[in-house]
Biotite code that builds the C-alpha atoms (Angstrom):
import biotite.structure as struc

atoms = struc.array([
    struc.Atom([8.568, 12.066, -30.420], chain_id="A", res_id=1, res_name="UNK", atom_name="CA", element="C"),
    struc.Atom([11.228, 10.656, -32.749], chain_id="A", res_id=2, res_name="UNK", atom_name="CA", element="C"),
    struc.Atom([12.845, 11.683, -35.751], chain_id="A", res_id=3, res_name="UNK", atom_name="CA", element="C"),
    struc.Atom([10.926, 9.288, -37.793], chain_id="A", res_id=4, res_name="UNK", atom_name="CA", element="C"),
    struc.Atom([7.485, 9.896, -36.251], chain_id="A", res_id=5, res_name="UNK", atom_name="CA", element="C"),
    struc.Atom([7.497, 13.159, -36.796], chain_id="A", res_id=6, res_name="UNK", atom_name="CA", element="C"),
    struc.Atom([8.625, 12.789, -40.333], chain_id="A", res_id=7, res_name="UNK", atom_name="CA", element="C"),
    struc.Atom([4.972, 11.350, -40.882], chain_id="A", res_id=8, res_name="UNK", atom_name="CA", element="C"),
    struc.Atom([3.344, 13.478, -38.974], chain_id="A", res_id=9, res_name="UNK", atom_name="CA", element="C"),
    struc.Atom([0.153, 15.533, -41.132], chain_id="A", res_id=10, res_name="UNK", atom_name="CA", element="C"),
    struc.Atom([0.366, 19.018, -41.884], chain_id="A", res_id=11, res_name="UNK", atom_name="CA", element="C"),
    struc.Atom([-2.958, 19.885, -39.675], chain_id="A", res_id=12, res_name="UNK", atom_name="CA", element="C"),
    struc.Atom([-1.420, 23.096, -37.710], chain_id="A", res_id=13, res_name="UNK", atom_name="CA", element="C"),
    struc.Atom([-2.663, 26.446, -38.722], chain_id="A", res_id=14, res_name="UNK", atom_name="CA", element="C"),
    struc.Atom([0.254, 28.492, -38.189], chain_id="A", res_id=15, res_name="UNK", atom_name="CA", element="C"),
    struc.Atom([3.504, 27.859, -40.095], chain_id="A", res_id=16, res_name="UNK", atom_name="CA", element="C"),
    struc.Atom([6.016, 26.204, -37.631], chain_id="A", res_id=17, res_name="UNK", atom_name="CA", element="C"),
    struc.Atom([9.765, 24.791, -38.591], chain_id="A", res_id=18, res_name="UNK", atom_name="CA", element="C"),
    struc.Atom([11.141, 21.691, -37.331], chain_id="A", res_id=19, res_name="UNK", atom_name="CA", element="C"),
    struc.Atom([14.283, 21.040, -37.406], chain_id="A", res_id=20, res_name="UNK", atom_name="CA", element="C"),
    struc.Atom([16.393, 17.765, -39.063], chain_id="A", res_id=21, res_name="UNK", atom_name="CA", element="C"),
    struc.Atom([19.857, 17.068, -38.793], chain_id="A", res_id=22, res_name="UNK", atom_name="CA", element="C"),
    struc.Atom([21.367, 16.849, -42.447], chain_id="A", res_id=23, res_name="UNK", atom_name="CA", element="C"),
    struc.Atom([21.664, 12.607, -42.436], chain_id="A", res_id=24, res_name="UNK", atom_name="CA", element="C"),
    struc.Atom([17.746, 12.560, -41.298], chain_id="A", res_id=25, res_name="UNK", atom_name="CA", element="C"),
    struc.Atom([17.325, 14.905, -43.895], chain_id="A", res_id=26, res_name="UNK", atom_name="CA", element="C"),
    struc.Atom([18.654, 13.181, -46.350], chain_id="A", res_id=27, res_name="UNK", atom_name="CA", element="C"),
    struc.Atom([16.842, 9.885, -45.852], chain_id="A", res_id=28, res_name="UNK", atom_name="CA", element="C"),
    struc.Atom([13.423, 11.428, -45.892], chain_id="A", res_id=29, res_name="UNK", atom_name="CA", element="C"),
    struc.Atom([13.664, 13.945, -48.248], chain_id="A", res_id=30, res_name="UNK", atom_name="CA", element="C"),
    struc.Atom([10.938, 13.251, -50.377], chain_id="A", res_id=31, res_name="UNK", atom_name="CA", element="C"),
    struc.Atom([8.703, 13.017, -47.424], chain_id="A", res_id=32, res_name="UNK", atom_name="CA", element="C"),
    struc.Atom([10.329, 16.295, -46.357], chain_id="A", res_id=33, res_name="UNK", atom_name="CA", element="C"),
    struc.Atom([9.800, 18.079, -49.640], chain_id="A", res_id=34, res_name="UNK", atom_name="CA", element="C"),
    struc.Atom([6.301, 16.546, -49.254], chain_id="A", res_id=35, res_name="UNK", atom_name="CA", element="C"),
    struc.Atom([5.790, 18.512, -46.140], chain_id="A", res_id=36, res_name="UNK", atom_name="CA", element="C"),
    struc.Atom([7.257, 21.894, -47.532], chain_id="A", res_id=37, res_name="UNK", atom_name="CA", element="C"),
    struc.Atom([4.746, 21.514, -50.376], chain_id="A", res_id=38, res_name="UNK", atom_name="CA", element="C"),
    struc.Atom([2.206, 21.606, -47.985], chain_id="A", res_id=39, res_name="UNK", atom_name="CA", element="C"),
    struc.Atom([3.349, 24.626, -46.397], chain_id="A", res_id=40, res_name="UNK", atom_name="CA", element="C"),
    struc.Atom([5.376, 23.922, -43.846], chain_id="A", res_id=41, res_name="UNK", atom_name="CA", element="C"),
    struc.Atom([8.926, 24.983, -42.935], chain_id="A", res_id=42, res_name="UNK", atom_name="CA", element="C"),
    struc.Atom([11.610, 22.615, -42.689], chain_id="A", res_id=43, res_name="UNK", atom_name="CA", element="C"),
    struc.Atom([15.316, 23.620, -41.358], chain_id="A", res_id=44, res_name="UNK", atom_name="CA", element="C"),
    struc.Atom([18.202, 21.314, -41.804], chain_id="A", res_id=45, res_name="UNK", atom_name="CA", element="C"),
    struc.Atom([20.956, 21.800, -39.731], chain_id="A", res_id=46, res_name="UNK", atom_name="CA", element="C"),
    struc.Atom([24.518, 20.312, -39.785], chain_id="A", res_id=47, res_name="UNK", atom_name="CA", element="C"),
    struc.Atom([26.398, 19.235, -36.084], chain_id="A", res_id=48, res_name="UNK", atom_name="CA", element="C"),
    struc.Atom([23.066, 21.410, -34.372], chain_id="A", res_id=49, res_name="UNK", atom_name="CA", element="C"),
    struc.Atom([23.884, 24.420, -36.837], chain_id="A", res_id=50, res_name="UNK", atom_name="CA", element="C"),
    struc.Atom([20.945, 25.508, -39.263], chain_id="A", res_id=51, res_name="UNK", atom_name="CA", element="C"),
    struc.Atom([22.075, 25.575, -42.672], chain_id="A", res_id=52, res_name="UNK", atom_name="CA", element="C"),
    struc.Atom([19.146, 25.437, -45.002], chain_id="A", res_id=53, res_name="UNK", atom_name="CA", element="C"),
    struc.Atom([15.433, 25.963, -45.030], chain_id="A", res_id=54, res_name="UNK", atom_name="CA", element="C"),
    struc.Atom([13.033, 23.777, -46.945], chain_id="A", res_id=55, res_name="UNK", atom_name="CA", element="C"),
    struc.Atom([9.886, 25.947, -47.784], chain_id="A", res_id=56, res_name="UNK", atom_name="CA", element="C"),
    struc.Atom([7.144, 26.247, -50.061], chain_id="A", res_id=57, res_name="UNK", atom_name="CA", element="C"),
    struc.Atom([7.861, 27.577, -53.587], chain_id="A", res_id=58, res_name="UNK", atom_name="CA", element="C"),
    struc.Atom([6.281, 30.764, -54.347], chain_id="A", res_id=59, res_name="UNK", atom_name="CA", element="C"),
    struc.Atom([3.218, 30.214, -56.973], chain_id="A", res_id=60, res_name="UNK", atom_name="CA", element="C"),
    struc.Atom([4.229, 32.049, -60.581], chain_id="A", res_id=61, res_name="UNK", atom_name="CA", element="C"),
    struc.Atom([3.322, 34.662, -61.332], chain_id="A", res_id=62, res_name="UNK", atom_name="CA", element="C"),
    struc.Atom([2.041, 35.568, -65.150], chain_id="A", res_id=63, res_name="UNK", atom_name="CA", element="C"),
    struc.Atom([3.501, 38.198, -66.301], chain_id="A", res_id=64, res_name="UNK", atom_name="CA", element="C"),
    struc.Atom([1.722, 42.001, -66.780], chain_id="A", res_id=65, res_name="UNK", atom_name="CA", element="C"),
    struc.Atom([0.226, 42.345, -70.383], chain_id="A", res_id=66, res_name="UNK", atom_name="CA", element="C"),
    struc.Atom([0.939, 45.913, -71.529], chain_id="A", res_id=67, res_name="UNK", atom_name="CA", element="C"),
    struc.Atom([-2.665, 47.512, -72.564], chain_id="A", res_id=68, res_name="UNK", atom_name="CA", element="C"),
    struc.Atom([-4.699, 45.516, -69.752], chain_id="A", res_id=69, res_name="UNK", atom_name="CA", element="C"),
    struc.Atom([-6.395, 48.403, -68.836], chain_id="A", res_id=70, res_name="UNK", atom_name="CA", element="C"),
    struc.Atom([-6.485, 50.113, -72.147], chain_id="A", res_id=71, res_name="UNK", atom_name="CA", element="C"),
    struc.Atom([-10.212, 52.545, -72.181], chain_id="A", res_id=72, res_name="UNK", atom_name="CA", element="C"),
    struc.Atom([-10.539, 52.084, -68.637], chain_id="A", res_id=73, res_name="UNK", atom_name="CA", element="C"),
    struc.Atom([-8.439, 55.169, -67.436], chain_id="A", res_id=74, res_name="UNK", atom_name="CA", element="C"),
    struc.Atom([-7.811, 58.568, -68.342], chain_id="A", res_id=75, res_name="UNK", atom_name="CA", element="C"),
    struc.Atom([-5.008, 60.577, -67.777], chain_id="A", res_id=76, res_name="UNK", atom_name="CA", element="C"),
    struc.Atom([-5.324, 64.876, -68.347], chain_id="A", res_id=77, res_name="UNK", atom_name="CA", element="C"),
    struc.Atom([-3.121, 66.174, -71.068], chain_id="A", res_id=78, res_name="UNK", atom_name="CA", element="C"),
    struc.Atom([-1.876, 68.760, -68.434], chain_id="A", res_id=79, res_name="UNK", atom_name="CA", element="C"),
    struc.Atom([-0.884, 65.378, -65.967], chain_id="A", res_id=80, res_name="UNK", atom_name="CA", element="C"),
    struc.Atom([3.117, 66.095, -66.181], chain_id="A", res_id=81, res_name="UNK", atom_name="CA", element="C"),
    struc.Atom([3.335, 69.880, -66.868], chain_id="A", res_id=82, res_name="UNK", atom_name="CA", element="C"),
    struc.Atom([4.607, 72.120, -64.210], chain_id="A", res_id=83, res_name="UNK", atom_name="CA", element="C"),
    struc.Atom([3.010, 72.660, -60.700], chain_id="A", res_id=84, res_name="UNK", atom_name="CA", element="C"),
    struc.Atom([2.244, 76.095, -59.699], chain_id="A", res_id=85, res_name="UNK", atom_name="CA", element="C"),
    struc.Atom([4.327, 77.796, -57.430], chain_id="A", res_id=86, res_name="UNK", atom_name="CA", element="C"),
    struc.Atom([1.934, 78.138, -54.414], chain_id="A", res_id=87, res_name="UNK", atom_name="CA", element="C"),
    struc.Atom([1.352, 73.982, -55.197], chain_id="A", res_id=88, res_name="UNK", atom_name="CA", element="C"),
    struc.Atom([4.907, 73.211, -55.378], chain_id="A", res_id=89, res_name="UNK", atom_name="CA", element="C"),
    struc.Atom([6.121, 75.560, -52.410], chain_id="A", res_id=90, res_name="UNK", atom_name="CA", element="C"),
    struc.Atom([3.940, 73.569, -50.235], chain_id="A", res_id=91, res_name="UNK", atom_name="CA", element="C"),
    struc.Atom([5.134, 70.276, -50.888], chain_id="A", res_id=92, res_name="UNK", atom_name="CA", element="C"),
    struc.Atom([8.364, 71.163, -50.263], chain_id="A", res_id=93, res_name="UNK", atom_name="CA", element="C"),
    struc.Atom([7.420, 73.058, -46.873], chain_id="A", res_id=94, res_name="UNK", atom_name="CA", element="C"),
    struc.Atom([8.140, 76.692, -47.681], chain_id="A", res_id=95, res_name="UNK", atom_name="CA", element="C"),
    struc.Atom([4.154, 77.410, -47.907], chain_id="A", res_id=96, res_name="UNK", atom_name="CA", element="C"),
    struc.Atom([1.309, 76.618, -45.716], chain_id="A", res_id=97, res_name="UNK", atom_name="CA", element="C"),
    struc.Atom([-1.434, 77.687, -47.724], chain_id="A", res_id=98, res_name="UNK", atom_name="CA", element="C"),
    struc.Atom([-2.357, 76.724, -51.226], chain_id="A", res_id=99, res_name="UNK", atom_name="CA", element="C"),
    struc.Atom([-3.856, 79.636, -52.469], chain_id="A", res_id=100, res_name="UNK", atom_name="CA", element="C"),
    struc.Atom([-2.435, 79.602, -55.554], chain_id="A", res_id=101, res_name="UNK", atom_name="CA", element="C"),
    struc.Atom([-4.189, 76.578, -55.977], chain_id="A", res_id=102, res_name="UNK", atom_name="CA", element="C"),
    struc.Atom([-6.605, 75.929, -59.146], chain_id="A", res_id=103, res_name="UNK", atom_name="CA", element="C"),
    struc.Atom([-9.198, 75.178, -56.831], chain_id="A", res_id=104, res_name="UNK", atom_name="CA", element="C"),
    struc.Atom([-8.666, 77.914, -54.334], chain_id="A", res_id=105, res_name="UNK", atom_name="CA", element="C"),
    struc.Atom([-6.697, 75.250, -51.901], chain_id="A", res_id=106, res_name="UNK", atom_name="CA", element="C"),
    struc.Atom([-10.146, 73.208, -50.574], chain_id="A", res_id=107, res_name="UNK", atom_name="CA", element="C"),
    struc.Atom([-10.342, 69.071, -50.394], chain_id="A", res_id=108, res_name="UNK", atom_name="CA", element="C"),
])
């Protein structure tokens, strides 16, 4: 297939797949190129057989978070950051097995 040919060539294939331009073939059908990338594919341009660059899809934007979205939809105890008990805290750092010491008497 030739350079050209496959430059026209729709973006039908499921899977992402790169083909590969040389930087002068690149440079003449860029926009066509770009086109493709848009479209999802992956293009790599390479310089005397060397890939240099990749041409790929840009990333959608994201909107930034809005402080307060879930404002009255979440609670948090007034107890949440205070001190673990020792039995609790033992046994996330290994030195305990059991939880006994646990409010609930250690159960799931």
């Amino acid at each position: 297939m030739s350079a050209e040919a496959s430059i026209h060539r729709p973006p039908d294939r499921i899977e992402q797949m790169s083909d590969t331009f040389n930087l002068y073939e690149a440079k003449t059908h860029l926009s066509k190129l770009v086109e493709r990338a848009a479209d999802g594919e992956e293009i790599i341009i390479a310089k005397s057989g060397e890939p240099k660059a990749r041409l790929v899809p840009l990333q959608s934007v994201r909107e930034p978070r809005k402080p307060g979205a879930l404002k009255g939809k979440i609670w948090v105890s007034d107890d949440f950051d205070d001190p673990l008990p020792d039995g609790i805290l033992k046994a996330f750092i290994g030195e305990e097995d059991d939880l006994e010491d646990a409010p609930d008497g250690g159960s799931t």
